[in-house]
C-alpha positions, 0 to 999 in steps of 0.5 A, spaced: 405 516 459 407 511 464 411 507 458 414 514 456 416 514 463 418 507 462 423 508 456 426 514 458 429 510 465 430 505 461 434 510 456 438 512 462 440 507 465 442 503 459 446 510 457 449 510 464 452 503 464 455 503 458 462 504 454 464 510 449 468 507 444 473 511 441 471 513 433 477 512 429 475 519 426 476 523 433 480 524 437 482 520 443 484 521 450 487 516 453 489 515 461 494 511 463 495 507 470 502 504 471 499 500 476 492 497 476 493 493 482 497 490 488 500 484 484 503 489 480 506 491 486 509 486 489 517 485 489 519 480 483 525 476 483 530 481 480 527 487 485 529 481 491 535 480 489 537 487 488 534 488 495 538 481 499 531 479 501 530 471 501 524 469 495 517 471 498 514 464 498 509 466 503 505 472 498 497 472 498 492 477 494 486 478 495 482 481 489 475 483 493 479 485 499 475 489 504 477 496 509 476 496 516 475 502 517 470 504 512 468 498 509 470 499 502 472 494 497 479 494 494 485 490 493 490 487 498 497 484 498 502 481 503 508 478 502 513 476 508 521 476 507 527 475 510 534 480 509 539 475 507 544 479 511 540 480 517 540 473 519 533 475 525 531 480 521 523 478 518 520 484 513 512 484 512 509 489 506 502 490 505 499 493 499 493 495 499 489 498 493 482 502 495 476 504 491 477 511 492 482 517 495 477 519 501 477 510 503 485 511 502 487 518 507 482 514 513 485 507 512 492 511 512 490 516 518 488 510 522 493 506 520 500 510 520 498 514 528 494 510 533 499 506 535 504 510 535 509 516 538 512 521 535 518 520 540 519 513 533 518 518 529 524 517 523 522 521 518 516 524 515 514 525 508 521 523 505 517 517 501 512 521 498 506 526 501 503 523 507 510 518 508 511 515 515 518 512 517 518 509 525 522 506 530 519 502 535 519 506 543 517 504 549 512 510 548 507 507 543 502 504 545 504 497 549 511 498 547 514 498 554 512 490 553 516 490 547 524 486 547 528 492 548 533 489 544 528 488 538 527 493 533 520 494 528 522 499 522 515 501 519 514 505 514 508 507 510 507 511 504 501 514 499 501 513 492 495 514 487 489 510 491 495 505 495 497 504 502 504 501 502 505 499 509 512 496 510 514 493 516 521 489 520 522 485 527 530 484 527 535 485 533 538 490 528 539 496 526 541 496 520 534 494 518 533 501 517 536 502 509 533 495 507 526 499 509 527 505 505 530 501 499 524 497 499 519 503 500 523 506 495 524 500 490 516 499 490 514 507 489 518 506 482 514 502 480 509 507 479 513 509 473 
């Protein structure tokens, strides 16, 4: 009885962990992801061109990244850029890749409201479902410490399982189109 037991646990866990093979005979279902990963996320030289930023020499992945706020593992990327016409004018962009949708919205919920105002607010859900689009005020949280001659464009957005997250610091305003053609240079990246 217990060697039953046994091989039939034995059974189900070998059963569990592993792979269908697709037969030539029938039918297959393919899923298809255009991403896979935060690497596939960061700007390549022709998207930086495009976009007047400098080359990002200061990119880091982490494949085993671990989330903060629920501690789940994913992917992280950060590249920093300066806008070659905006001579003070720094971009940071994070892309994060979670296990999981309900790891994503709480990382997201966190990261796009605590800190923030609604007074900064530039636009909502015009990158995609849950875009946000700030300006810095002085009724964030510690803005009244803020240069008021220096501007922080953020702009966060979803996409699948990703948390994009596109910061600048510059004393310009035009910083505000690079942010969006940068959001919107990388969500076209998902196809």
């Amino acid at each position: 009885m217990k060697l039953a037991m046994i091989s039939a646990i034995l059974l189900i866990l070998i059963g569990g962990c592993s792979t269908v093979q697709d037969s030539p005979s029938g039918p297959t279902i393919k899923i298809t992801h255009t991403i896979s990963g935060t690497q596939e996320l960061v700007l390549n030289e022709q998207d930086l061109q495009q976009l007047g930023l400098n080359n990002g020499t200061n990119c880091r992945t982490e494949e085993e990244y671990t989330n903060i706020v629920d501690s789940s593992l994913g992917q992280y990327s950060i590249c920093i850029y300066n806008i070659n016409s905006l001579n003070d004018t720094q971009v940071i962009i994070e892309l994060q890749k979670f296990a999981n949708l309900g790891a994503l919205n709480g990382s997201y919920q966190y990261n796009s409201v605590h800190l923030r105002s609604i007074e900064g607010l530039i636009s909502q859900n015009d990158y995609g479902d849950q875009s946000r689009f700030y300006l810095n005020n002085v009724n964030d949280y510690g803005g009244q410490y803020n240069d008021p001659n220096v501007y922080y464009y953020t702009l966060y957005t979803c996409k699948n399982e990703y948390l994009i997250h596109i910061t600048s610091k510059g004393r310009s305003k035009e910083a505000l189109d690079y942010i969006a053609k940068i959001g919107r240079q990388i969500l076209s990246k998902f196809g």
